[in-house]
ZAMI-837633 format. One record per atom (N, C-alpha, C): residue number from 1; atom name; residue in one letter; x negated, y, z negated. Coordinates in Angstrom, 3 decimals, decimal comma. Example, Ala and Ser with C-alpha at 12.3 -4.5 7.8 and 13.67 -1.06 7.14 Angstrom:
# ZAMI-837633
    nr   atom   rest         xx         yy         zz
     1      N      a    -13,190     -5,690     -7,800
     1     CA      a    -12,300     -4,500     -7,800
     1      C      a    -13,200     -3,300     -7,800
     2      N      s    -12,850     -2,250     -7,080
     2     CA      s    -13,670     -1,060     -7,140
     2      C      s    -12,900      0,030     -7,870
END
This chain:
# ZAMI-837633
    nr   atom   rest         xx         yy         zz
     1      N      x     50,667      8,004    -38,295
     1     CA      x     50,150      8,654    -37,088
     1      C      x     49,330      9,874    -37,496
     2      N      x     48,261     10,326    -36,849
     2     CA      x     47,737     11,408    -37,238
     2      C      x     47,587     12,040    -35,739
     3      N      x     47,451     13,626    -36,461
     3     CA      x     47,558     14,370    -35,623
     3      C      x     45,967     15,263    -34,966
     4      N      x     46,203     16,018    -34,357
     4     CA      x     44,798     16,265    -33,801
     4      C      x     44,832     18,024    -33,781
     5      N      x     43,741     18,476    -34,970
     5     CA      x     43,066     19,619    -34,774
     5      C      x     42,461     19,819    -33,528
     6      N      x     43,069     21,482    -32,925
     6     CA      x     42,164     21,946    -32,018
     6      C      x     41,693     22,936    -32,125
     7      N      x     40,088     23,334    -32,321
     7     CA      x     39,341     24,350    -33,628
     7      C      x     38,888     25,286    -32,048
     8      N      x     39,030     26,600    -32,564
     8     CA      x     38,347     27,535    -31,448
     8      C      x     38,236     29,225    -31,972
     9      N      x     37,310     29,691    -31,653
     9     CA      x     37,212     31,252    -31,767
     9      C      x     36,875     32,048    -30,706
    10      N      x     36,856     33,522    -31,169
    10     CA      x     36,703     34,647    -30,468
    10      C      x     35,269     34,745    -30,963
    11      N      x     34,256     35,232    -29,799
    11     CA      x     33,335     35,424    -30,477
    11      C      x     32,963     36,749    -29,456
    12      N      x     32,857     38,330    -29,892
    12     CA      x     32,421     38,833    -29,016
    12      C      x     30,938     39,402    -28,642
    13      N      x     30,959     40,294    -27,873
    13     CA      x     28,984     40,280    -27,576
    13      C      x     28,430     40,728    -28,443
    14      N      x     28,783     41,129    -30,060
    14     CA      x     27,519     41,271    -30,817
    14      C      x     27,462     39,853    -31,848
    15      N      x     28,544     38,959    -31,663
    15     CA      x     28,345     37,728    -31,819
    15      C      x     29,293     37,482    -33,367
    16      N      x     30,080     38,801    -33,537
    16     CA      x     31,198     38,522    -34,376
    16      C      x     32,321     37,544    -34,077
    17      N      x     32,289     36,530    -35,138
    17     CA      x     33,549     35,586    -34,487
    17      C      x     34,800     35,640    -35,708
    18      N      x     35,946     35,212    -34,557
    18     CA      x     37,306     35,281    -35,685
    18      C      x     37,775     33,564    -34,895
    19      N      x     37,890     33,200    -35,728
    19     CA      x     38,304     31,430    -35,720
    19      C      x     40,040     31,110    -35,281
    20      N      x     39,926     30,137    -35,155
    20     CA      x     41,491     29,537    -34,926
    20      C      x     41,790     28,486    -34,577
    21      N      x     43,071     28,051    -35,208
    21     CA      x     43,009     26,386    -34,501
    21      C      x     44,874     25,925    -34,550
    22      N      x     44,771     25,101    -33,720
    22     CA      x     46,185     24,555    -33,754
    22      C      x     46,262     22,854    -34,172
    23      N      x     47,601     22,394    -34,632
    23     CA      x     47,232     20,827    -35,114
    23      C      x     49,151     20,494    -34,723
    24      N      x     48,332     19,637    -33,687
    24     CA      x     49,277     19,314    -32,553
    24      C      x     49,830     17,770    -32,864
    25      N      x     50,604     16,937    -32,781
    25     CA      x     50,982     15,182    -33,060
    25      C      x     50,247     14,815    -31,888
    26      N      x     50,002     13,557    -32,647
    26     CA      x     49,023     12,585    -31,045
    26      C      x     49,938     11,626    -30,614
    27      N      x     51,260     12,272    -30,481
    27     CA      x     52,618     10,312    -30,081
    27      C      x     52,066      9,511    -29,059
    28      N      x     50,828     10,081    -28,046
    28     CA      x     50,222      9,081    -27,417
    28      C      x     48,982      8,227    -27,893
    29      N      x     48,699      8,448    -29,004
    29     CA      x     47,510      7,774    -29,905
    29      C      x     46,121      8,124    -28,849
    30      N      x     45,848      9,268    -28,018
    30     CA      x     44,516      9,158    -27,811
    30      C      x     43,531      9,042    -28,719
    31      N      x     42,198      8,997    -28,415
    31     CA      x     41,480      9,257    -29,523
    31      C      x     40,902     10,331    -28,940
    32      N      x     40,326     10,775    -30,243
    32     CA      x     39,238     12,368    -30,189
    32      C      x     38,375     12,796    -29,342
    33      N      x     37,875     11,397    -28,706
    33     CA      x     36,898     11,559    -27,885
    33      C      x     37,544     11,462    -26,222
    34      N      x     38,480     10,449    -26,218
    34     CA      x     39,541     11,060    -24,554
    34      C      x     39,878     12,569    -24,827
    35      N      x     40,453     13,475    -26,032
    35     CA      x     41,259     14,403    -25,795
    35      C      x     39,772     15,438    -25,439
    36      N      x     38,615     15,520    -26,526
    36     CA      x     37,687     16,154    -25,970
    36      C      x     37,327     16,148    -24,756
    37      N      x     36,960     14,850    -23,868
    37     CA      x     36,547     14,945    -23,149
    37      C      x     37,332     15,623    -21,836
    38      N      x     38,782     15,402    -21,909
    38     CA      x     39,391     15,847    -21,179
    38      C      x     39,356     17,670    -21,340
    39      N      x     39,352     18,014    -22,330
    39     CA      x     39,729     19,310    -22,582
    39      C      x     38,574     20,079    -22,063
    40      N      x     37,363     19,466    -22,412
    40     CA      x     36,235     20,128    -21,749
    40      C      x     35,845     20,145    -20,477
    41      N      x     36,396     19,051    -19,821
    41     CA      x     37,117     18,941    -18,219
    41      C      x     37,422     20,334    -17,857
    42      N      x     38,632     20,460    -18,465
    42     CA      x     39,363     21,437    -17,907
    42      C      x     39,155     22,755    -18,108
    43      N      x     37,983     23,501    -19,044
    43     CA      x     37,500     24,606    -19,611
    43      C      x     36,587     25,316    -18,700
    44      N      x     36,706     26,606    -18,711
    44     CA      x     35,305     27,165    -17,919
    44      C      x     34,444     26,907    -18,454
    45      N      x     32,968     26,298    -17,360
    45     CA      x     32,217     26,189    -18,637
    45      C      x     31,886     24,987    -19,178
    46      N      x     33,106     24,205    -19,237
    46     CA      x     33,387     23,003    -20,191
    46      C      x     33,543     23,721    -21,606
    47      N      x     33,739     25,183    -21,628
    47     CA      x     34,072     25,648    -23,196
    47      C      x     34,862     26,668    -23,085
    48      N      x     34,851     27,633    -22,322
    48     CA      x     35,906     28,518    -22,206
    48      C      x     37,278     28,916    -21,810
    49      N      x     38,593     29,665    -22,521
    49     CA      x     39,422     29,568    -22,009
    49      C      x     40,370     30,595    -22,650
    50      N      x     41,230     31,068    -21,737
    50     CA      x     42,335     32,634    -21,824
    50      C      x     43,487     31,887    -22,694
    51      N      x     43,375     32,256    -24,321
    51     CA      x     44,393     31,765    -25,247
    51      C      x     45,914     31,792    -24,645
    52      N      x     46,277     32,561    -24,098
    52     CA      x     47,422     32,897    -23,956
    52      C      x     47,923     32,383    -22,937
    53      N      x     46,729     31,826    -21,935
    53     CA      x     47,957     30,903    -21,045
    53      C      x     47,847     29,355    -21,736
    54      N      x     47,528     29,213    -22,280
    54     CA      x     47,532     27,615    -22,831
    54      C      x     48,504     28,029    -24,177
    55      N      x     48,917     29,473    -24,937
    55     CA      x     50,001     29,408    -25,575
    55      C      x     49,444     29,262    -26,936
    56      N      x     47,837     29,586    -27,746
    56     CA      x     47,510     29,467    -28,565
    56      C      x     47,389     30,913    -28,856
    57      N      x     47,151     31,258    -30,630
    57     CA      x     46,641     32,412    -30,901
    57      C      x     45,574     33,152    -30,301
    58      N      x     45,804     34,302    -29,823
    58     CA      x     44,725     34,906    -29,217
    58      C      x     44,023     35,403    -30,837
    59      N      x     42,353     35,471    -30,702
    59     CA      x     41,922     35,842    -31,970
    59      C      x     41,154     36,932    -31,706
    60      N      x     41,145     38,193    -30,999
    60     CA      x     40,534     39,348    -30,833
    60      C      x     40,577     40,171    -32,597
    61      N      x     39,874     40,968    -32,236
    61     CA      x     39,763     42,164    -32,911
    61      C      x     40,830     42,917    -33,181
    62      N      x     41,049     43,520    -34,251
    62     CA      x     41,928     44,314    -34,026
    62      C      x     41,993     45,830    -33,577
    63      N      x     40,692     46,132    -33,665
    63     CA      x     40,300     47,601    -32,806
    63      C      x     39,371     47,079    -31,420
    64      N      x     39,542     46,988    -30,485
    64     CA      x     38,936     46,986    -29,129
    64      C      x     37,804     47,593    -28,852
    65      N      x     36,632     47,253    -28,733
    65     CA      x     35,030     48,147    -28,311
    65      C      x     34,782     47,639    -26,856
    66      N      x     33,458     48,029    -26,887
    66     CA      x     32,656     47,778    -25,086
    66      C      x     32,360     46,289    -26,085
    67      N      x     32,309     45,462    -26,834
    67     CA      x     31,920     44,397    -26,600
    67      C      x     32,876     43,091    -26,759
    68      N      x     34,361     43,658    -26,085
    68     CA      x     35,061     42,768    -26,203
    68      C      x     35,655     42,275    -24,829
    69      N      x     35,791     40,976    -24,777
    69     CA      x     36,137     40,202    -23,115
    69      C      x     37,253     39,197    -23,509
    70      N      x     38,073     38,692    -22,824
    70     CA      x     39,297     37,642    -22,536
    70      C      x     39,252     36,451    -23,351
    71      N      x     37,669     35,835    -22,521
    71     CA      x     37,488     34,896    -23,133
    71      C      x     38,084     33,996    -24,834
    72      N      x     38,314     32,817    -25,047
    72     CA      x     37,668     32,037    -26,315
    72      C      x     37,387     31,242    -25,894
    73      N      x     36,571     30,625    -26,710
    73     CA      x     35,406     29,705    -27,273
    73      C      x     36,243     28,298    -27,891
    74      N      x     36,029     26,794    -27,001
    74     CA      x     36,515     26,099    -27,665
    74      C      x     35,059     25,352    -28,659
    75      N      x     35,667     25,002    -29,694
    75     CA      x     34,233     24,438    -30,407
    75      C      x     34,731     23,118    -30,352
    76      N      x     35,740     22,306    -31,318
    76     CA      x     35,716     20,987    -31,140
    76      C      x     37,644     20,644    -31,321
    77      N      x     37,267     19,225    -31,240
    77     CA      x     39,188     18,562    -31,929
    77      C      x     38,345     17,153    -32,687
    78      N      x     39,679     16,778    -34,256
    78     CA      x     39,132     16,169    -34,574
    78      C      x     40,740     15,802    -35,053
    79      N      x     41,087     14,619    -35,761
    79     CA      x     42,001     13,856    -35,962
    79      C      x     42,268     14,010    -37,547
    80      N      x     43,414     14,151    -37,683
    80     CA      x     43,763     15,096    -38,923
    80      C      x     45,432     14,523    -39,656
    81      N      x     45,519     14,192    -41,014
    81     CA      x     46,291     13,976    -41,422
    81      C      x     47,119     15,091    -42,003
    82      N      x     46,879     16,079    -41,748
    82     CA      x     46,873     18,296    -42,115
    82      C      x     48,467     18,177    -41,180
    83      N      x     49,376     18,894    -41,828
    83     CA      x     50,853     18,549    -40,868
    83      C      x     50,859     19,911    -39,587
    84      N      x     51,704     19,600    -38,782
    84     CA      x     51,292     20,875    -37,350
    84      C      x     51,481     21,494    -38,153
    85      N      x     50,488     22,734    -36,965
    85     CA      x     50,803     23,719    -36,720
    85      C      x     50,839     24,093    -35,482
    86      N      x     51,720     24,709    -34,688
    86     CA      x     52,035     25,907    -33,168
    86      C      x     52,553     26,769    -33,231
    87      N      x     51,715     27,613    -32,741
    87     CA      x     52,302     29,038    -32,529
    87      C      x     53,996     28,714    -31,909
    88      N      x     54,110     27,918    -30,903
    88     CA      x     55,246     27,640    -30,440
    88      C      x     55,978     26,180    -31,025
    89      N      x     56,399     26,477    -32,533
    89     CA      x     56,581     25,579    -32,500
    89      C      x     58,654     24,831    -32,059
    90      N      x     59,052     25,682    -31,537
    90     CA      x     60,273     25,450    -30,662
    90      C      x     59,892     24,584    -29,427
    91      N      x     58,732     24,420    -28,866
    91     CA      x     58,491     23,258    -27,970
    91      C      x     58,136     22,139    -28,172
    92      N      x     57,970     22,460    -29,872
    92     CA      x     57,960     20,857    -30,296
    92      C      x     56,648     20,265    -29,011
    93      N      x     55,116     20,747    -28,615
    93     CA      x     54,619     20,053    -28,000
    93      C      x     53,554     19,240    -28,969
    94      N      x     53,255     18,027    -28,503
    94     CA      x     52,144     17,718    -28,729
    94      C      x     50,579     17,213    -27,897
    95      N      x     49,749     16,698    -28,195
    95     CA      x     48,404     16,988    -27,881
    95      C      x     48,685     16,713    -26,223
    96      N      x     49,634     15,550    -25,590
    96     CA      x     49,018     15,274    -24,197
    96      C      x     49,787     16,686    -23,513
    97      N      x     50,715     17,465    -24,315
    97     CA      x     51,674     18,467    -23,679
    97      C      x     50,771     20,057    -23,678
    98      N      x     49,862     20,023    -25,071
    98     CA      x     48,936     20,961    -24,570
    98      C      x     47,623     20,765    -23,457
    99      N      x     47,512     19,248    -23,436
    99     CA      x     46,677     18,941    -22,181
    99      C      x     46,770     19,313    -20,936
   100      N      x     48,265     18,918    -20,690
   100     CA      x     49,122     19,661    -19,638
   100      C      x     49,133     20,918    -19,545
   101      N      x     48,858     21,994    -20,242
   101     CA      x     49,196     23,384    -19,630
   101      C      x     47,985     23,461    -19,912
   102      N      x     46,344     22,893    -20,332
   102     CA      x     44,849     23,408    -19,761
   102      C      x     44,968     22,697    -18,753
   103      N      x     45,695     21,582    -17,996
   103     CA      x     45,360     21,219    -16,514
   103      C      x     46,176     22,633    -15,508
   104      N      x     47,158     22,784    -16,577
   104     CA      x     47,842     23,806    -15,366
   104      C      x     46,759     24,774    -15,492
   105      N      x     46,058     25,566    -16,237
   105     CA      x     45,466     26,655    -16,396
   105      C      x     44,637     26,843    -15,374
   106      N      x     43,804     25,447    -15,695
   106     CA      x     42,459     25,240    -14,531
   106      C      x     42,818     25,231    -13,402
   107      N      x     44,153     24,546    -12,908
   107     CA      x     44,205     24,734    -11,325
   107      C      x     44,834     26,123    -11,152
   108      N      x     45,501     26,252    -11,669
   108     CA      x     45,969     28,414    -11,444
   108      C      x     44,807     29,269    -11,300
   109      N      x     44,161     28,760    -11,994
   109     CA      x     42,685     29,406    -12,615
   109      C      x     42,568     30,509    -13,801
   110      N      x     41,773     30,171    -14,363
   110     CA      x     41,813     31,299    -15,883
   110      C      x     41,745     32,514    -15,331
   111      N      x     43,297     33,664    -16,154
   111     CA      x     43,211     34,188    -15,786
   111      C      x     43,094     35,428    -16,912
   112      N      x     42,164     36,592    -16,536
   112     CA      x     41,201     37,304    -17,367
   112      C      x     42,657     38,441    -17,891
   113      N      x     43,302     38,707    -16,752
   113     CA      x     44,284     39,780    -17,471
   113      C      x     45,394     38,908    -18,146
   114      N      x     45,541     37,615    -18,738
   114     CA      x     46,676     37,709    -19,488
   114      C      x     46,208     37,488    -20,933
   115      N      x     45,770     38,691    -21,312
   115     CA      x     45,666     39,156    -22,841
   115      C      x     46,406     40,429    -23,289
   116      N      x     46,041     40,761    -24,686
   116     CA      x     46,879     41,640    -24,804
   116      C      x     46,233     43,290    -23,845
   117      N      x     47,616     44,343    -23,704
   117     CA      x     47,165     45,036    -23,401
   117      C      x     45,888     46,313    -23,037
   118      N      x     45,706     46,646    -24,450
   118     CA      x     44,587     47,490    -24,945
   118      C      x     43,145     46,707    -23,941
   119      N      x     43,063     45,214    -24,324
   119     CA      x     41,737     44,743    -23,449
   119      C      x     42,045     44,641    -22,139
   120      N      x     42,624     44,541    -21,505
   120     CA      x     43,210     44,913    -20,462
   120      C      x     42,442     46,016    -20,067
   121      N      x     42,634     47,387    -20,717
   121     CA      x     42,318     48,623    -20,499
   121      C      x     40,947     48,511    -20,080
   122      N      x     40,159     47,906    -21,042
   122     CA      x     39,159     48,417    -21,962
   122      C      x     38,095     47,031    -20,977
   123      N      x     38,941     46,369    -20,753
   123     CA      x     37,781     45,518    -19,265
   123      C      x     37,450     46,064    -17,528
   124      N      x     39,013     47,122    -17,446
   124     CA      x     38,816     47,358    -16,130
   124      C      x     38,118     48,627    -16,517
   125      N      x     37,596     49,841    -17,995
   125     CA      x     37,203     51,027    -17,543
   125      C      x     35,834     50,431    -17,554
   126      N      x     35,093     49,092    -17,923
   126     CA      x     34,258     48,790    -18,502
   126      C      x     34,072     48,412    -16,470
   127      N      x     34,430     47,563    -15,710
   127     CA      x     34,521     47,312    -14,370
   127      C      x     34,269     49,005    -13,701
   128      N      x     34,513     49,959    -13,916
   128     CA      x     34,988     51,042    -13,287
   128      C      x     33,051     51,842    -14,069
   129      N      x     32,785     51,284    -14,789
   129     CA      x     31,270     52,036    -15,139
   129      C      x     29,945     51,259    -14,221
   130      N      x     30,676     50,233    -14,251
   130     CA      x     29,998     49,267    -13,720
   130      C      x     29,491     49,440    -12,050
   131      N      x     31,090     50,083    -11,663
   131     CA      x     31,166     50,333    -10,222
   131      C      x     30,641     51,554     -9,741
   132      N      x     30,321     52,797    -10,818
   132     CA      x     29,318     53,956    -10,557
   132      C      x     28,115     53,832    -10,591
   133      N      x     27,756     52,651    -11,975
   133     CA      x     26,287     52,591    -11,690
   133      C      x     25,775     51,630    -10,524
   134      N      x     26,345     50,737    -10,303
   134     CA      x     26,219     50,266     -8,903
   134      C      x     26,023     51,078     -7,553
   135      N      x     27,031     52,119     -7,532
   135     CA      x     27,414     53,084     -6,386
   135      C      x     25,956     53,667     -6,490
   136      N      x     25,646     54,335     -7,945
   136     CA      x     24,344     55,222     -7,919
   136      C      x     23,133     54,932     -7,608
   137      N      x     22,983     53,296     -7,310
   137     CA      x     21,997     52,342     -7,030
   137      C      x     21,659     52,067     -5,934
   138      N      x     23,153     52,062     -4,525
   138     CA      x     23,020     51,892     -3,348
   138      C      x     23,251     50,722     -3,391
   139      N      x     23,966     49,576     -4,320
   139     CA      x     24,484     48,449     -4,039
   139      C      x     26,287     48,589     -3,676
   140      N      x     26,310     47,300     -3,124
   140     CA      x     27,327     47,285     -2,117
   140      C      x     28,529     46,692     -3,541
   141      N      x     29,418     47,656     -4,073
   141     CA      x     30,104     47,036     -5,300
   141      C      x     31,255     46,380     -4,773
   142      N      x     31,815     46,309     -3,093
   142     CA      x     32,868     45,455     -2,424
   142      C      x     32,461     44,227     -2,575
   143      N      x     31,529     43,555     -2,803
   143     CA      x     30,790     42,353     -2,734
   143      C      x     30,046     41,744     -3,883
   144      N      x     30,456     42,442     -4,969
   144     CA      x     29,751     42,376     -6,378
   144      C      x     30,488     41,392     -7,242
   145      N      x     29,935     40,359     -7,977
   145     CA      x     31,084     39,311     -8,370
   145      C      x     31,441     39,981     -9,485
   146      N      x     30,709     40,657    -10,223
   146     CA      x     31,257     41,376    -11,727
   146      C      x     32,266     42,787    -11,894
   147      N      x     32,264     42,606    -10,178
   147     CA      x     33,460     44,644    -10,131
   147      C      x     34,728     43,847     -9,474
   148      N      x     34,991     42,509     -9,469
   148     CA      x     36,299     42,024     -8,982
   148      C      x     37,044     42,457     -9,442
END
């Protein structure tokens, strides 16, 4: 049986990336191209997605700037004789069980605050500059999709 790499990074806005991947069992024998296609289904985007509710390594920075956001970046999955790896690996899940929590993700909806703290901070003072220069403009920031 082989198992299935799932390859993804952090990449933030000056276009520094930090990589990561998990290698999950396939006991349902999909192939590469159902699990992709599904996964990109379920992604913002068809590529994006908040590590931490799907239960993978978050791959940020380890010092926090203005050019860091929630987001990762899925790049691909490919079928792998490489033995797991999970962050969780007490759930013993494999590939259709991480499928299952990006279907849960997408219908909850990705959500931007469950990362670690510090970005947390460092997105709402970044929202809160956003919402003065707006104010100083005479736009209406109650109605602004980027000051939610």
């Amino acid at each position: 049986m082989t198992n299935v790499r799932f390859v993804y990074m952090y990449r933030d806005a000056s276009n520094y990336k930090q990589h990561g991947e998990v290698i999950l069992p396939n006991e349902t024998l999909l192939t590469v191209e159902e699990v992709d296609t599904q996964i990109r289904s379920l992604l913002s985007d068809g590529l994006f997605f908040i590590a931490r509710q799907v239960q993978v390594e978050e791959r940020f920075f380890a010092v926090v700037s203005e050019d860091d956001h929630p987001w990762h970046e899925y790049v691909s999955v490919e079928a792998t004789t490489d033995p797991t790896f999970d962050p969780v690996p007490e759930q013993q899940r494999d590939i259709t069980n991480f499928l299952k929590e990006l279907e849960q993700a997408h219908r909850s909806g990705w959500d931007e605050k469950q990362v670690r703290e510090d970005l947390i901070h460092q997105i709402e003072k970044e929202r809160q500059e956003l919402k003065r220069w707006l104010t100083s403009r005479g736009e209406d920031v109650d109605n602004h999709p980027s000051c939610g």
